[in-house]
N, CA, C, O and CB atoms as a CASP TS submission, in Angstrom:
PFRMAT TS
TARGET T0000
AUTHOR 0000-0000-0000
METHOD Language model
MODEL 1
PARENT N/A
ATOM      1  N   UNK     1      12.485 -11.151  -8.678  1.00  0.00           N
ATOM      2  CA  UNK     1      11.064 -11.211  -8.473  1.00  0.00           C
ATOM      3  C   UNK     1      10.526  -9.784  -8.351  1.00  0.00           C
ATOM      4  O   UNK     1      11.222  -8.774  -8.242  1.00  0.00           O
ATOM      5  CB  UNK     1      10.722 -12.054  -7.221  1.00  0.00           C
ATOM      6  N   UNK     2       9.223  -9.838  -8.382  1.00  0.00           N
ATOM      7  CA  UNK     2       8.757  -8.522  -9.147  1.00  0.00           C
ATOM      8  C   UNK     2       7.238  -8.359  -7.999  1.00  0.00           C
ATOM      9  O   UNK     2       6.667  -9.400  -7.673  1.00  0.00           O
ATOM     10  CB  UNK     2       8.360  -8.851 -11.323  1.00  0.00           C
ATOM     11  N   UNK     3       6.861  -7.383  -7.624  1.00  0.00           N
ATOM     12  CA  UNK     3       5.912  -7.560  -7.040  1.00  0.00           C
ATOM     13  C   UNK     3       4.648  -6.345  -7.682  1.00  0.00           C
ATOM     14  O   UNK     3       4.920  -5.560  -8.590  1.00  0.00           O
ATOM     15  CB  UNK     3       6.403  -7.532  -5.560  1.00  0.00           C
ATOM     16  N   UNK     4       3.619  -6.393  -7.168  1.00  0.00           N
ATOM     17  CA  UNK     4       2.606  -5.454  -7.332  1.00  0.00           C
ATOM     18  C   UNK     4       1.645  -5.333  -6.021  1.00  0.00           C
ATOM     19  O   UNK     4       1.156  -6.210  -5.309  1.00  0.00           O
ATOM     20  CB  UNK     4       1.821  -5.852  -8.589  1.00  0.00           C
ATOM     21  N   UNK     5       1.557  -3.802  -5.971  1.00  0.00           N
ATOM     22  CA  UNK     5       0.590  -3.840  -4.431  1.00  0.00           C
ATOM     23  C   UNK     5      -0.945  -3.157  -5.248  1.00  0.00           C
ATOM     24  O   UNK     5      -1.062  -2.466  -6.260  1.00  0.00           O
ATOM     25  CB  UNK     5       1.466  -2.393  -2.697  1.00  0.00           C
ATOM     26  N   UNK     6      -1.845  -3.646  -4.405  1.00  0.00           N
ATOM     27  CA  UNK     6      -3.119  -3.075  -4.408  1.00  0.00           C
ATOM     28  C   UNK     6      -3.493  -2.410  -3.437  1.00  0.00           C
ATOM     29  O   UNK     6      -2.930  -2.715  -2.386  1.00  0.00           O
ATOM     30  CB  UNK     6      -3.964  -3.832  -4.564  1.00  0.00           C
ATOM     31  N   UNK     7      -4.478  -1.344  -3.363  1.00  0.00           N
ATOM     32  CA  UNK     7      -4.850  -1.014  -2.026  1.00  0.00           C
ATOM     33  C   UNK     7      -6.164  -0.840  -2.472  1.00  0.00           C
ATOM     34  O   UNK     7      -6.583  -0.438  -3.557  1.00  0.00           O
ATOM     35  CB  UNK     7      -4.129   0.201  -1.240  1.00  0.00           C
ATOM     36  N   UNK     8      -6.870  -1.284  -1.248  1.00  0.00           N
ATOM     37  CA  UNK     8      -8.276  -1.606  -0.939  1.00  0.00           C
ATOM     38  C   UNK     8      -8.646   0.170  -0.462  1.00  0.00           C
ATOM     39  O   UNK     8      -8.352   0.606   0.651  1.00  0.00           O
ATOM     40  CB  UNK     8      -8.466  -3.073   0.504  1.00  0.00           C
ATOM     41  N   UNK     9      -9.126   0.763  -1.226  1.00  0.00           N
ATOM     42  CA  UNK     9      -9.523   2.277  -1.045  1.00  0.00           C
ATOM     43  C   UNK     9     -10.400   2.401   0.087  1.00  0.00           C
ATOM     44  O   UNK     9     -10.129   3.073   1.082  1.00  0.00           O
ATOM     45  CB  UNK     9     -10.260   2.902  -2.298  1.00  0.00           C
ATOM     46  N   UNK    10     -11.490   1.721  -0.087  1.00  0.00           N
ATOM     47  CA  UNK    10     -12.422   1.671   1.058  1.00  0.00           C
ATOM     48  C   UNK    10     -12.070   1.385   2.524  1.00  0.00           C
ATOM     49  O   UNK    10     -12.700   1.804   3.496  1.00  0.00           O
ATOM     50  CB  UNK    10     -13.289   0.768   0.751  1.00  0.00           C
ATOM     51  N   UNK    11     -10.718   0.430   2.551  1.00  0.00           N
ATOM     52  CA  UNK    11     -11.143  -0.452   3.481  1.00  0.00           C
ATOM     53  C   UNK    11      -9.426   0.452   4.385  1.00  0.00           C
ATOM     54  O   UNK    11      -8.909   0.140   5.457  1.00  0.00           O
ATOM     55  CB  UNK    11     -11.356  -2.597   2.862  1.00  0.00           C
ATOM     56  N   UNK    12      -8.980   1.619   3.346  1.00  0.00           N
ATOM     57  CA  UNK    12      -7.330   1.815   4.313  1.00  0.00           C
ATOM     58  C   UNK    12      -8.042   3.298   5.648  1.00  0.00           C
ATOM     59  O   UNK    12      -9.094   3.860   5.342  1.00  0.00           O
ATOM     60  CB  UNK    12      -5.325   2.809   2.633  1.00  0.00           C
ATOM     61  N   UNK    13      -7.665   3.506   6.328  1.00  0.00           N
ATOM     62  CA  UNK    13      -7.683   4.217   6.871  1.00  0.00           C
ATOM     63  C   UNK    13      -6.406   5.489   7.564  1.00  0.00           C
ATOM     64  O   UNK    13      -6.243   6.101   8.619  1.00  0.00           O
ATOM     65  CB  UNK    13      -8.268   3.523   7.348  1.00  0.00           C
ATOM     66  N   UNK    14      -5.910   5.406   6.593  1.00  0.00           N
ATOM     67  CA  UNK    14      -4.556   6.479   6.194  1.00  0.00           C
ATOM     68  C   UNK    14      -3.939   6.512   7.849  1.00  0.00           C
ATOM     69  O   UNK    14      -4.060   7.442   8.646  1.00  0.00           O
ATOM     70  CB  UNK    14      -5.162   8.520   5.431  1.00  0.00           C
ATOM     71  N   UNK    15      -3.149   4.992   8.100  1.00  0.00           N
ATOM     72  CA  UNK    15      -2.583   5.162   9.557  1.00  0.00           C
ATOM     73  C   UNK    15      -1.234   4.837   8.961  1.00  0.00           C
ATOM     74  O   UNK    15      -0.413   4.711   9.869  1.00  0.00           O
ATOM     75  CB  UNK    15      -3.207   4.092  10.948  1.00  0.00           C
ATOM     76  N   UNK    16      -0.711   4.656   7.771  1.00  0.00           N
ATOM     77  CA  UNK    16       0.316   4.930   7.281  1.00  0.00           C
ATOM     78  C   UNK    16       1.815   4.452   7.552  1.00  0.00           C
ATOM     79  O   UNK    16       2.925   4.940   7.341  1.00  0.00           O
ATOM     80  CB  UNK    16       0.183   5.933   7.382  1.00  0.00           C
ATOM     81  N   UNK    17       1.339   3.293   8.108  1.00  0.00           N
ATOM     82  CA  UNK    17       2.247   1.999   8.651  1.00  0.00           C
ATOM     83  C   UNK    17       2.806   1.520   7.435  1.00  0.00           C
ATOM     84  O   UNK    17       3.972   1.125   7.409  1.00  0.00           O
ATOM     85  CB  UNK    17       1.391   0.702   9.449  1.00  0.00           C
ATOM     86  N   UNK    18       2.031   1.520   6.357  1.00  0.00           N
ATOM     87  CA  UNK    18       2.739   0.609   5.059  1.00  0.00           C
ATOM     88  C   UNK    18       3.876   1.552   4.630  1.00  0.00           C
ATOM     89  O   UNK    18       4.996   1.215   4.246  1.00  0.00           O
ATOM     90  CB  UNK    18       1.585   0.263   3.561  1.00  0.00           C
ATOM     91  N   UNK    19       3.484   2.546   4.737  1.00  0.00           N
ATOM     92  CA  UNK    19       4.770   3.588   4.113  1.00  0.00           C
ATOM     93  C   UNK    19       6.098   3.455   4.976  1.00  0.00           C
ATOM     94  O   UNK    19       7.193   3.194   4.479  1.00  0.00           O
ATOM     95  CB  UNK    19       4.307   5.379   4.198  1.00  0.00           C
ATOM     96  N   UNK    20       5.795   3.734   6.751  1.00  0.00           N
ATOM     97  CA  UNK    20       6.889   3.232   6.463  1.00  0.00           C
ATOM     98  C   UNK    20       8.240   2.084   7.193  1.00  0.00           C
ATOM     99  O   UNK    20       9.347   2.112   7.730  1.00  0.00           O
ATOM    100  CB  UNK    20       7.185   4.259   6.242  1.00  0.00           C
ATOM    101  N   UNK    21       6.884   0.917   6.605  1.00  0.00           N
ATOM    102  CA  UNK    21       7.699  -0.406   6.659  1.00  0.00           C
ATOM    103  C   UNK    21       8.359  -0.908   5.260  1.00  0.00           C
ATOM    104  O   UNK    21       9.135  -1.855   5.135  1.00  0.00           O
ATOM    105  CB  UNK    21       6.711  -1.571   7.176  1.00  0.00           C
ATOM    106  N   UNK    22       7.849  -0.019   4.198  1.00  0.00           N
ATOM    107  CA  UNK    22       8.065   0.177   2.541  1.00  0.00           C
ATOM    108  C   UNK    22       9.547   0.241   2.667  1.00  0.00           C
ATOM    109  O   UNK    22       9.898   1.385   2.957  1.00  0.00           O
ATOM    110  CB  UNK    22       7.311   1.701   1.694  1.00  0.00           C
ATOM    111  N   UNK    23      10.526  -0.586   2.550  1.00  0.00           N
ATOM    112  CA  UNK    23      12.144  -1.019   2.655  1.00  0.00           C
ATOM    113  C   UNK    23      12.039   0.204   1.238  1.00  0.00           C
ATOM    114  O   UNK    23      12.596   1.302   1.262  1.00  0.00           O
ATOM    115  CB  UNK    23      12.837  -3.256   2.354  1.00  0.00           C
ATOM    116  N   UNK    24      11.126  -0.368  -0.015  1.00  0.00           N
ATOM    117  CA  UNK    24      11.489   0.283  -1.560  1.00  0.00           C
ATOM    118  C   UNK    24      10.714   1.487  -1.339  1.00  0.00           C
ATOM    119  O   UNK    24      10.315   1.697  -2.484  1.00  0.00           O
ATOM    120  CB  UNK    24      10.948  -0.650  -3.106  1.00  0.00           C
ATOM    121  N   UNK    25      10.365   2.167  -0.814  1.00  0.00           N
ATOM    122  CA  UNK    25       9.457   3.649  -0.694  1.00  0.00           C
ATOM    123  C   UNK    25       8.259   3.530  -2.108  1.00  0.00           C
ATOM    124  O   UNK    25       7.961   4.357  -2.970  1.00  0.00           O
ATOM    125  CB  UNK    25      10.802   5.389  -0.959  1.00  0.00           C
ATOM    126  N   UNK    26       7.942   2.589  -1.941  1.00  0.00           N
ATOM    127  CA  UNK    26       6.854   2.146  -2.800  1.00  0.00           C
ATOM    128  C   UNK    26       5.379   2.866  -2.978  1.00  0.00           C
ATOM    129  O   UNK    26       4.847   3.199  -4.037  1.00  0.00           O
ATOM    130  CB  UNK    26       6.626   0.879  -2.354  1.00  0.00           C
ATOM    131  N   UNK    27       4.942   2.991  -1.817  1.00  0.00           N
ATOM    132  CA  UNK    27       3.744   3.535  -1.198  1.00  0.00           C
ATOM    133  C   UNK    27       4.005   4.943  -0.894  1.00  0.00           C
ATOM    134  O   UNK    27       5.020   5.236  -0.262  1.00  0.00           O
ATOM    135  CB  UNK    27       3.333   2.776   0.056  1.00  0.00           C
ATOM    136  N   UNK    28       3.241   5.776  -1.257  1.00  0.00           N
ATOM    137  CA  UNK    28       2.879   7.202  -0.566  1.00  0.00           C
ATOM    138  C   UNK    28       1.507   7.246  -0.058  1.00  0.00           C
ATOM    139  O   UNK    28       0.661   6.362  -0.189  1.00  0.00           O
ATOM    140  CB  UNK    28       3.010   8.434  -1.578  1.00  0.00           C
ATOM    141  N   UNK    29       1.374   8.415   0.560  1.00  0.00           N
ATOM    142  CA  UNK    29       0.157   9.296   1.175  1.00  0.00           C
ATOM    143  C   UNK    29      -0.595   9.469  -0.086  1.00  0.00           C
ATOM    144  O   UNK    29       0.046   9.748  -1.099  1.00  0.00           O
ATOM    145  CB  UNK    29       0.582  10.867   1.941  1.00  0.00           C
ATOM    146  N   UNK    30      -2.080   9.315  -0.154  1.00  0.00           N
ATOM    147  CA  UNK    30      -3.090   9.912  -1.063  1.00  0.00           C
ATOM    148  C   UNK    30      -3.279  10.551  -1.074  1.00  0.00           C
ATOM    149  O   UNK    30      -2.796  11.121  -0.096  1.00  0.00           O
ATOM    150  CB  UNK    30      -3.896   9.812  -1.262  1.00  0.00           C
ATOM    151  N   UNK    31      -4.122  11.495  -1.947  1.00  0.00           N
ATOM    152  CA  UNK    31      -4.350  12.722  -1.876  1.00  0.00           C
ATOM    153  C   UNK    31      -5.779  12.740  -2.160  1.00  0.00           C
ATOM    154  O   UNK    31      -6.272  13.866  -2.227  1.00  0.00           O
ATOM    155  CB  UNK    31      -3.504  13.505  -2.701  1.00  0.00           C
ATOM    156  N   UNK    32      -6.434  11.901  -2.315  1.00  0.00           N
ATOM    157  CA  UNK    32      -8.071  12.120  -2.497  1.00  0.00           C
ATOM    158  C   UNK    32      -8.528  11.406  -1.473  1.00  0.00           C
ATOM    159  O   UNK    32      -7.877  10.405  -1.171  1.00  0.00           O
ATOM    160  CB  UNK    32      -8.809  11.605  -3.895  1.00  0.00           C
ATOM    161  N   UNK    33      -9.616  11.703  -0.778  1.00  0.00           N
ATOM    162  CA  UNK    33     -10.744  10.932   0.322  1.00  0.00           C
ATOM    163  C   UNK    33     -11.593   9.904  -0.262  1.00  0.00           C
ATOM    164  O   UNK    33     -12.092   9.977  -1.385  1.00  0.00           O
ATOM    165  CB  UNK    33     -11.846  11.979   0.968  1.00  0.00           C
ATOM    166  N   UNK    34     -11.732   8.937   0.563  1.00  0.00           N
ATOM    167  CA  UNK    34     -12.355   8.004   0.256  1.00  0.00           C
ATOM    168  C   UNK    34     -13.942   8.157   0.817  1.00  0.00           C
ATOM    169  O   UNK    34     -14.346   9.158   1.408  1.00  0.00           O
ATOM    170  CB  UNK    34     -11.574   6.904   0.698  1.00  0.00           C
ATOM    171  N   UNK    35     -14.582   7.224   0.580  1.00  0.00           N
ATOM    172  CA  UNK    35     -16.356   7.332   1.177  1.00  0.00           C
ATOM    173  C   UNK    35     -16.247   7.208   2.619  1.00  0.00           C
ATOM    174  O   UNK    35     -17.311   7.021   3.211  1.00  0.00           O
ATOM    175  CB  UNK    35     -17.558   5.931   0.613  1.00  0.00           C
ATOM    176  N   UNK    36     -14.804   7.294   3.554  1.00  0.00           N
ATOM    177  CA  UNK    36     -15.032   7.012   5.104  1.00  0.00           C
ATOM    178  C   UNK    36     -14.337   8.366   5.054  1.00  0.00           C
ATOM    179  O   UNK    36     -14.493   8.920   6.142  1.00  0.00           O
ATOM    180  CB  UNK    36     -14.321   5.498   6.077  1.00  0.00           C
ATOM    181  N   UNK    37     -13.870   8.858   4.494  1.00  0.00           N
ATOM    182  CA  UNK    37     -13.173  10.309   4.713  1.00  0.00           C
ATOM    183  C   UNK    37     -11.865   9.769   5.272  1.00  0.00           C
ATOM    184  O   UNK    37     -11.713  10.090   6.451  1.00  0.00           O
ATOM    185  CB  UNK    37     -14.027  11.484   5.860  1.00  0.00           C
ATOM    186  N   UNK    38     -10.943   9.088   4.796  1.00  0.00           N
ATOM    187  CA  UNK    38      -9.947   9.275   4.518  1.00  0.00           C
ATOM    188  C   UNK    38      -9.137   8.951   3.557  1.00  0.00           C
ATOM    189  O   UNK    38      -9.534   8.293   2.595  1.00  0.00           O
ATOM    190  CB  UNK    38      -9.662   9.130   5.157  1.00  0.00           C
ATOM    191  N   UNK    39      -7.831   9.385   3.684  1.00  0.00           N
ATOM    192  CA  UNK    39      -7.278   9.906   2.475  1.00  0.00           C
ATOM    193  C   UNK    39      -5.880   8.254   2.293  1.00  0.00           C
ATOM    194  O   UNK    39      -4.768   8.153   2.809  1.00  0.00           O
ATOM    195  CB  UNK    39      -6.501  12.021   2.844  1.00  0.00           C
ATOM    196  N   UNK    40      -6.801   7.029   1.152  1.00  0.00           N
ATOM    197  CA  UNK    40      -5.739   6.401   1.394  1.00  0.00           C
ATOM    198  C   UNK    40      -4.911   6.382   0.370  1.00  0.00           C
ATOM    199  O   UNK    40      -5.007   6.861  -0.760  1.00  0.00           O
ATOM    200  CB  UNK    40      -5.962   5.303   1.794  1.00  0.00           C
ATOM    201  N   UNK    41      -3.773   5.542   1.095  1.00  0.00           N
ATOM    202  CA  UNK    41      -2.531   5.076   0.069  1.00  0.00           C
ATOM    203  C   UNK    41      -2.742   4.568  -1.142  1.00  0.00           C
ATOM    204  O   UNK    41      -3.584   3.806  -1.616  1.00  0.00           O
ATOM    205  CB  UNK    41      -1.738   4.084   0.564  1.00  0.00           C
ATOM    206  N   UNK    42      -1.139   5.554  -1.847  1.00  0.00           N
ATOM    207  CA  UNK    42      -1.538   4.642  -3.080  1.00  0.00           C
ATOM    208  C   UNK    42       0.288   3.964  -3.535  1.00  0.00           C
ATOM    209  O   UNK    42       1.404   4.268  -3.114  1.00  0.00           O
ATOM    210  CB  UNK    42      -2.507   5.909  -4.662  1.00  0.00           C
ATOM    211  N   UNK    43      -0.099   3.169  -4.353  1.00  0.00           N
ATOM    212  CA  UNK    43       0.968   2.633  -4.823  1.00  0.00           C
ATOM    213  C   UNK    43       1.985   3.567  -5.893  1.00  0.00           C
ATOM    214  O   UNK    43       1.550   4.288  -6.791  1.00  0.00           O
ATOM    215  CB  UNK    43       0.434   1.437  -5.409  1.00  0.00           C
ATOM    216  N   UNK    44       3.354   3.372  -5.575  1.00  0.00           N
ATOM    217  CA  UNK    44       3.717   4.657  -6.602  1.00  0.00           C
ATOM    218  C   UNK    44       4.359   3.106  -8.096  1.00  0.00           C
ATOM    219  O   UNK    44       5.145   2.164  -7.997  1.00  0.00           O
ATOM    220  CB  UNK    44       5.623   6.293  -5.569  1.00  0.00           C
ATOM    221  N   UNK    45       3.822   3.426  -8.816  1.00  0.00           N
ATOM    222  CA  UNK    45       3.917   2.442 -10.158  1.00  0.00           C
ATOM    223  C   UNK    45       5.456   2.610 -10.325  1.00  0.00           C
ATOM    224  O   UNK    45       6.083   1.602  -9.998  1.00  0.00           O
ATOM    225  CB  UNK    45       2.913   2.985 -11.722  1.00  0.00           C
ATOM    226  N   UNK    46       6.202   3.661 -10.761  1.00  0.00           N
ATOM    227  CA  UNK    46       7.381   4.148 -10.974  1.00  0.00           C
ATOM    228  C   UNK    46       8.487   2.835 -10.245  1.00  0.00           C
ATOM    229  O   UNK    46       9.188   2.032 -10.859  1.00  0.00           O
ATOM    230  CB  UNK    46       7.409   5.772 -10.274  1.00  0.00           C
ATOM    231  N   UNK    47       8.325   2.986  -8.841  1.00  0.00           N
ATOM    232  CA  UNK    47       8.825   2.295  -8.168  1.00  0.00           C
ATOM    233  C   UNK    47       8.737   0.793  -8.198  1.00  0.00           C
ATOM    234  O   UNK    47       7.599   0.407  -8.467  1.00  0.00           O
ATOM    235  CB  UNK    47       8.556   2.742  -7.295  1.00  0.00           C
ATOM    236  N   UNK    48       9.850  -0.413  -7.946  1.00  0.00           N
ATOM    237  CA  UNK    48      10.201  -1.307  -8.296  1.00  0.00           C
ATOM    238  C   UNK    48       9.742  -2.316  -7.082  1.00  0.00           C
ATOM    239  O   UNK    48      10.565  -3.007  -6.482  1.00  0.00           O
ATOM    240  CB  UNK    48      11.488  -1.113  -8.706  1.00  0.00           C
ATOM    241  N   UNK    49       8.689  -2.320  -6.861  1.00  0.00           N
ATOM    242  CA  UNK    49       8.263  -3.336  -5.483  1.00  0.00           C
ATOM    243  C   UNK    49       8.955  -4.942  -5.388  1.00  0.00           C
ATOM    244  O   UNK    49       8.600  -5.719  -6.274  1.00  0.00           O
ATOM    245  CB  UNK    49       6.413  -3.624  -5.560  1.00  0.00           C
ATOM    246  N   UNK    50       9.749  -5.359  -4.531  1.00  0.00           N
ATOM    247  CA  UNK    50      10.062  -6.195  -4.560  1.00  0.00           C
ATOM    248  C   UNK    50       9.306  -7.353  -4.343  1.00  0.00           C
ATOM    249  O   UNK    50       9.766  -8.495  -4.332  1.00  0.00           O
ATOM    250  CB  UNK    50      10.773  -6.017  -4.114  1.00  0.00           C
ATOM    251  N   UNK    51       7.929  -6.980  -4.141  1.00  0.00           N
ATOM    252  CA  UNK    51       6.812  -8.218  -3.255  1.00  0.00           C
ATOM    253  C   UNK    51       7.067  -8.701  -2.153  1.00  0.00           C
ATOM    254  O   UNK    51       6.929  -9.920  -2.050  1.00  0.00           O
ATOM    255  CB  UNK    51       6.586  -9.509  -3.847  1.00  0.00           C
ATOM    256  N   UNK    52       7.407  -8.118  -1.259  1.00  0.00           N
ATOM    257  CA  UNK    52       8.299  -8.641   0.273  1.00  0.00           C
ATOM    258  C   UNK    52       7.354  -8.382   1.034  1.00  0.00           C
ATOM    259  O   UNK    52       7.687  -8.535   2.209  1.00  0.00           O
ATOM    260  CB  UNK    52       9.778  -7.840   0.886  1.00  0.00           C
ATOM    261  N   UNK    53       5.696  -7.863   0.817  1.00  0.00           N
ATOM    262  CA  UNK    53       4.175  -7.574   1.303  1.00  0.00           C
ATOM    263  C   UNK    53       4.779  -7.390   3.171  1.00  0.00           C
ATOM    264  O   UNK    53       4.565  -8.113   4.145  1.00  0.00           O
ATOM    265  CB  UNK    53       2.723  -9.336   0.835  1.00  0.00           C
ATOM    266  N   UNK    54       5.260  -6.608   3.083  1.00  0.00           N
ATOM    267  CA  UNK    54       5.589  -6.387   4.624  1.00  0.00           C
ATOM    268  C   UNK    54       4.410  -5.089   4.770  1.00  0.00           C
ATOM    269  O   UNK    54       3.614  -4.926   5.694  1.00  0.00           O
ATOM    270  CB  UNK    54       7.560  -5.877   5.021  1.00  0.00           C
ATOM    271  N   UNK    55       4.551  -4.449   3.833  1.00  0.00           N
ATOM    272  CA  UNK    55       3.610  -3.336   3.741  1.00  0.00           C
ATOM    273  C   UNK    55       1.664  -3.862   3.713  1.00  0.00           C
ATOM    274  O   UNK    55       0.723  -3.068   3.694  1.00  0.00           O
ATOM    275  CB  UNK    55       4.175  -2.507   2.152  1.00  0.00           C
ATOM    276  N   UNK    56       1.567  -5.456   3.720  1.00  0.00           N
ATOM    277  CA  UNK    56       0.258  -5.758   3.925  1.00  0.00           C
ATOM    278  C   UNK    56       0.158  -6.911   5.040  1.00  0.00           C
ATOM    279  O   UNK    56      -0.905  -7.427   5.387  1.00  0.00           O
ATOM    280  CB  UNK    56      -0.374  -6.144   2.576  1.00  0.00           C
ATOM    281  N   UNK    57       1.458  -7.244   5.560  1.00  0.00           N
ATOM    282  CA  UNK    57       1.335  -7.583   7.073  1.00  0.00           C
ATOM    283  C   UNK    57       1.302  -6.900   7.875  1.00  0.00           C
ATOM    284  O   UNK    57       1.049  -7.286   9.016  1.00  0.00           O
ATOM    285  CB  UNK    57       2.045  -8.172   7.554  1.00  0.00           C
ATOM    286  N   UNK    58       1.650  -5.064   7.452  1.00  0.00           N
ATOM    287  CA  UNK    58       1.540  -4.145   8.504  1.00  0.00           C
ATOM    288  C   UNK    58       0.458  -3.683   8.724  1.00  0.00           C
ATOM    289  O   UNK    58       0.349  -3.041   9.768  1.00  0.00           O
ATOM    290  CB  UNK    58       2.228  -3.223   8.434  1.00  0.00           C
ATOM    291  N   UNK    59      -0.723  -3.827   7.855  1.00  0.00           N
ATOM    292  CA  UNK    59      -1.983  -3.173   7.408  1.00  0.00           C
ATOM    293  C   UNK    59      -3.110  -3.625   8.369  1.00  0.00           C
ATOM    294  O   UNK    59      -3.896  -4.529   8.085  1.00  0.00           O
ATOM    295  CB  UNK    59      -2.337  -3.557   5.872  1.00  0.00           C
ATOM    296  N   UNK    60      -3.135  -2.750   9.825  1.00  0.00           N
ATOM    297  CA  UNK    60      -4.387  -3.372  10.519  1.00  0.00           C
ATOM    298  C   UNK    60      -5.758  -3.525   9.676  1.00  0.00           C
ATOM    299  O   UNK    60      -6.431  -4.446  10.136  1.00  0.00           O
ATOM    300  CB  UNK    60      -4.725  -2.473  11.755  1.00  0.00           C
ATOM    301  N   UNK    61      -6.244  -3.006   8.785  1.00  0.00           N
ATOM    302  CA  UNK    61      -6.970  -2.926   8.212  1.00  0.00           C
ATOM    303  C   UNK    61      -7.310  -3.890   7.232  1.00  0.00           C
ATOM    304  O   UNK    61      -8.402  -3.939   6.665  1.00  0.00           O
ATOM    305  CB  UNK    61      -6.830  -2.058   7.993  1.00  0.00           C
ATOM    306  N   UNK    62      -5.877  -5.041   6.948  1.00  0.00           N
ATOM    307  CA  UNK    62      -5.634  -5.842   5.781  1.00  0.00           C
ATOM    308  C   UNK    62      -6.749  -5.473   4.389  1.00  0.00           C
ATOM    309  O   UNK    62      -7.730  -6.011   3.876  1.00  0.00           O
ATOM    310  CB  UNK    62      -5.793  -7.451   6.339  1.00  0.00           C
ATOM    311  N   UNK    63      -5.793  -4.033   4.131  1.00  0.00           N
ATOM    312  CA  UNK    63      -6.641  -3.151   2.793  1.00  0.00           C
ATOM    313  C   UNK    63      -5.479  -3.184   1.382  1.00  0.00           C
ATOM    314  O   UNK    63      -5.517  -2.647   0.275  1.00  0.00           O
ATOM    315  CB  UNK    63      -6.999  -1.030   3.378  1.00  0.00           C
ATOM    316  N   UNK    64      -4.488  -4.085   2.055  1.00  0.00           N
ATOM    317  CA  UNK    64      -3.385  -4.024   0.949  1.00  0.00           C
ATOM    318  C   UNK    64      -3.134  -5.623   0.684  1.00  0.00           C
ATOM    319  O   UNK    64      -2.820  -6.377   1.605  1.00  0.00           O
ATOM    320  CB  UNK    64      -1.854  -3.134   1.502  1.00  0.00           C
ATOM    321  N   UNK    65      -3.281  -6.002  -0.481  1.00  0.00           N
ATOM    322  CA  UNK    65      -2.317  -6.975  -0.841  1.00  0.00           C
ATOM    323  C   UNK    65      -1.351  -6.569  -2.343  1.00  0.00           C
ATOM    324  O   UNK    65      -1.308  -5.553  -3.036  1.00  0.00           O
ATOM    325  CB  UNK    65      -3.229  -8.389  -1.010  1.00  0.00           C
ATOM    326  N   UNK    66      -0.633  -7.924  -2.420  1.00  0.00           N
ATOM    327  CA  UNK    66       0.904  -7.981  -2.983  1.00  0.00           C
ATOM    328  C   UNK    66       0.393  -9.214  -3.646  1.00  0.00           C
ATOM    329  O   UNK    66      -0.312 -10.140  -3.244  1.00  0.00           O
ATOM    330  CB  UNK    66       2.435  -8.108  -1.823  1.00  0.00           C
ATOM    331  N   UNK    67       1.113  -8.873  -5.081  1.00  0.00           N
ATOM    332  CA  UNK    67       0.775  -9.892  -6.008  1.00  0.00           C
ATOM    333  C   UNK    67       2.623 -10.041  -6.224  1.00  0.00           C
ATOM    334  O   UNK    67       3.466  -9.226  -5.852  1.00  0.00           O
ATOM    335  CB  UNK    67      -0.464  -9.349  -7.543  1.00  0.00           C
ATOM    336  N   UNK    68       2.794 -11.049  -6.774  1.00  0.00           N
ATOM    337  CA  UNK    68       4.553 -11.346  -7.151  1.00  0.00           C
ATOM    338  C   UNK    68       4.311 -12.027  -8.678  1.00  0.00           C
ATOM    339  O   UNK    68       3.461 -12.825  -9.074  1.00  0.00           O
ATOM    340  CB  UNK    68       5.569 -12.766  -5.799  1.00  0.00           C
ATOM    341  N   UNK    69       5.531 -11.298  -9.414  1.00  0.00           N
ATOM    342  CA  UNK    69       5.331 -11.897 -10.954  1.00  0.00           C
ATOM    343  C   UNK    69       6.766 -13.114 -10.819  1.00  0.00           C
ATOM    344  O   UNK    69       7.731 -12.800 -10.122  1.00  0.00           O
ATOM    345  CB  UNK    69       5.580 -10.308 -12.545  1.00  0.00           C
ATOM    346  N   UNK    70       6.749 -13.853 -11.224  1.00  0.00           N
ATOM    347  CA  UNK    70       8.115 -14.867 -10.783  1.00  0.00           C
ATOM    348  C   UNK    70       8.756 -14.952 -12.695  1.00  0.00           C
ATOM    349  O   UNK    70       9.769 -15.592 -12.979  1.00  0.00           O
ATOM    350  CB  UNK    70       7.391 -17.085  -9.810  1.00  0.00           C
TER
END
């Protein structure tokens, strides 16, 4: 199984819990600011997400979800 993460730009507030509950180091730090001034996560594509969305049960913000390809 195959997963895909999104992140809600607006809505993360770079507290950086998803990174690292990320088992696959999936997620990094952003590097551009968002319209609240901070700098969120992004998904690294490269990397092989398993869809195990632990990284959007960690998300006080619930700014991430996980899609799974079966």
């Amino acid at each position: 199984m195959k997963g895909k993460i999104v992140v809600n730009r607006d809505l993360c507030k770079e507290c950086l819990l998803c990174i690292e509950f990320c088992r696959k180091g999936c997620i990094e730090a952003g590097r551009e600011y968002n319209s609240r001034g901070y700098r969120p996560v992004t998904a690294i594509e490269e990397k092989e997400c398993n869809g195990c969305a632990l990284c959007a049960l960690m998300c006080p913000e619930v700014a991430i979800e996980v899609y799974r390809d079966e």
